[in-house]
Phi, psi and omega in degrees: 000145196225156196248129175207142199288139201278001128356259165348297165301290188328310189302323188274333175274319172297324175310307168296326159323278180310315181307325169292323170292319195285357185279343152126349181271171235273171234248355166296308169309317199259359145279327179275009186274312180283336192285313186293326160305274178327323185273346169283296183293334177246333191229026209355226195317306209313334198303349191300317209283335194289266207322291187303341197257337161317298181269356160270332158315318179297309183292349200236024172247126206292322166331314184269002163292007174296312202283329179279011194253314142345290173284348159293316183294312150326307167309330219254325197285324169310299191291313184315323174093357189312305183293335172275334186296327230263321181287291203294354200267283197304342223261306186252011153272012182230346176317309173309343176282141172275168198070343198314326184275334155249041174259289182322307182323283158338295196261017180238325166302315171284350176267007189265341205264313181304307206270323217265283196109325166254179158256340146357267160312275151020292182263306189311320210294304166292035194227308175299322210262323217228323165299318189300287198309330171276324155327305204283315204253062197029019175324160169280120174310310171335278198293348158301313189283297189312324188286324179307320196277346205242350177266303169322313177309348182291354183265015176260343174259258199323116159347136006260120183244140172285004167269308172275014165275323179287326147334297194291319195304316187304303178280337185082009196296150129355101160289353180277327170305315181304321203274257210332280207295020165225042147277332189268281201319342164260027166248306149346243179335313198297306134357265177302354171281315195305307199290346199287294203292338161315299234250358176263318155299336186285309175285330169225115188278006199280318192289315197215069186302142182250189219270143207281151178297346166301313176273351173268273154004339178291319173249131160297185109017280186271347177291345164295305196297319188278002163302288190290339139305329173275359174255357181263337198282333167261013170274337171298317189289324209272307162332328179264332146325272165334302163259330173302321187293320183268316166323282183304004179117282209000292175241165142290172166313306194294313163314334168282343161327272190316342193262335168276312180297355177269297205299294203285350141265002160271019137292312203275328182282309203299326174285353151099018195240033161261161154204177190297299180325309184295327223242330162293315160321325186275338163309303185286333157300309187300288195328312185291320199268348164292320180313319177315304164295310211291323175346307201267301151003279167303295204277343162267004148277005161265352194267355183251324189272007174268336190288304178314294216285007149278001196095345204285021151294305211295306178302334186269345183272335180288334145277002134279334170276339201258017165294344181076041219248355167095175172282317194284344239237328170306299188295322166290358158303283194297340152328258188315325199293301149334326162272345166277287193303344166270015126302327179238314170260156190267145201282354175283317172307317152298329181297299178279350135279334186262348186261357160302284209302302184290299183358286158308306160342267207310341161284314187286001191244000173086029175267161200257135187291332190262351148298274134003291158292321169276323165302346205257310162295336159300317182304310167273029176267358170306334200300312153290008162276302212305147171272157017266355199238352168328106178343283200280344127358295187259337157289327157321295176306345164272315194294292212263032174312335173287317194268334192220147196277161149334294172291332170283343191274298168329313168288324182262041161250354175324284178327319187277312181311313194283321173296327195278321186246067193218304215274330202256020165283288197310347193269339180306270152347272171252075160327297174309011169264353163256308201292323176328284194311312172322297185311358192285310226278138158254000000 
């Protein structure tokens, strides 16, 4: 065992961080990797006892039994066809519009955003169904690949999402108060992409031409409208499940977990796309990717209680407060500190550093914790653009590996990056559009 000053240690763990995502390994290992070296080095063997009571804590919080239930019900949504009838419904009711087709995009993601909690499902669905198709009627590929990645990422903010179920365990807040208080800011962004692309499109109509009168005359009117009633009502009915159940009492998340993951198979059965073959696929996926998540979990709930219990909060809030920057000039610190790491590191991994640290900040500078916390989720839907580790990126880049270059997918998330932090200036701003709504909630 060795006495190291925590100055040091902090540095040598953060340090070590990066150095591991950039050798490219993978970021559960390389939290449970460090905790174990660093917790070897300041507490020997005892540090195990750390470990064990961290991940039995973890294993034994009735809350995160939500994310599998969550992903199942993404998976389950995926399969279901819910996005694509809901798209084609819409793709030509929006046809007339310039922009119109990514404009549907917008609006078939945030109600898909609604249903899932995750993004994954999200991009890959809109990534398959809706880039071949703008492509084909000239969209400017940019705006096409940016509007996918940045209307998909909504399914990490807007309810019911596994980030702010991770959110809630961390912070100790309500997840249904959290669940309120991100609806309007991921409506908000949702807004604002739709308004980029009207209004960009509307001076050049060249980037998103709208659909020629030939190709509208093909589906009447009405035969639109009643496409798009029968694809909007059952992603509606399962949203009001869901979030309706938790807003009123009714249920906790996790019980609307289940009751939403019910919901979304007798959608896929009522679509006629269930089979044994699907549903052992939809198994094996949430298995896999919950596996993932828990993965990730574990090693960063050891690496934070090795980080803490050495000091590194005390060093890292003692170099932010001591910066001098007033309370608003603190907070937009930790803002860019959050917005640099979600470039480099997953957002389970920024959650369980920073919210040990900002947390106590943001009570000591007087700011409302559940407020607080949701900028903090606005913030990081950036996360999933930014190159170089960005997410919805590297599903792009799988999808349209063909269609768009490395560098167009890169520039056409700018425009969007720049919309989120637009969107976490008004939550800035006008606080009540989160803390109003939260209050509903008992």
């Amino acid at each position: 065992m060795l006495t190291l000053d925590p100055v040091i240690v902090s540095s040598l763990m953060l340090g070590g961080l990066l150095c591991g995502l950039f050798l490219g390994h993978p970021l559960a290992f390389v939290f449970g990797g460090l905790a174990v070296i660093f917790g070897s080095l300041v507490w020997g063997p005892v540090s195990l006892l750390l470990f064990v009571n961290r991940i039995i804590g973890l294993m034994d919080n009735f809350i995160l039994v939500a994310i599998p239930m969550f992903i199942l019900m993404a998976n389950l949504l995926n399969f279901s066809g819910v996005a694509e009838k809901l798209f084609d419904s819409l793709r030509y009711l929006m046809g007339p519009i310039r922009g119109g087709i990514a404009l549907a995009v917008v609006i078939v993601c945030t109600v898909f955003a609604a249903c899932t909690g995750v993004i994954a499902a999200s991009i890959v669905s809109m990534g398959l169904l809706a880039l071949p198709v703008m492509i084909k009627y000239g969209y400017d590929r940019e705006l096409a690949c940016g509007t996918i990645c940045a209307g998909g990422s909504l399914g990490i903010l807007i309810p019911p999402s596994i980030m702010l179920v991770v959110m809630a365990d961390n912070s100790g807040l309500s997840v249904g108060k959290l669940f309120v208080g991100a609806v309007v800011p991921g409506l908000i962004l949702s807004f604002l992409y739709s308004a980029y692309i009207l209004i960009r499109c509307g001076f050049q109509p060249n980037l998103g031409p709208p659909l020629s009168p030939e190709e509208r005359s093909q589906v009447p009117l009405p035969r639109v409208l009643r496409m798009t009633l029968v694809s909007v009502v059952p992603p509606v009915v399962l949203i009001a499940g869901v979030l309706g159940s938790i807003f009123t009492g009714v249920a906790t998340p996790t019980e609307a977990s289940g009751v939403g993951a019910m919901l979304a198979l007798v959608m896929t059965i009522a679509y006629g796309r269930f089979s044994w073959r699907m549903l052992t696929q939809v198994t094996l996926d949430t298995a896999r990717t919950c596996a993932m998540v828990m993965m990730i979990l574990v090693g960063a709930t050891c690496f934070t209680g090795v980080f803490m219990g050495t000091g590194g909060g005390r060093v890292v809030s003692s170099v932010i407060l001591g910066l001098g920057l007033g309370k608003w000039g603190t907070f937009a610190a930790m803002q860019v500190v959050v917005f640099i790491l979600g470039m480099f590191v997953d957002w389970i991994g920024i959650v369980y550093i920073v919210f040990p640290i900002f947390l106590p900040i943001c009570k000591q500078l007087g700011f409302d914790p559940l407020w607080f916390v949701v900028c903090l989720a606005v913030n990081l839907q950036s996360s999933f653009l930014t190159p170089p580790f960005g997410y919805a990126l590297f599903f792009m880049k799988g999808i349209a590996a063909k269609e768009l270059t490395t560098a167009q997918i890169y520039r056409s998330i700018v425009p969007f990056v720049v919309l989120i932090a637009l969107g976490l200036t008004l939550c800035m701003v006008f606080p009540e559009m989160i803390l109003v709504p939260a209050e509903l909630i008992q």
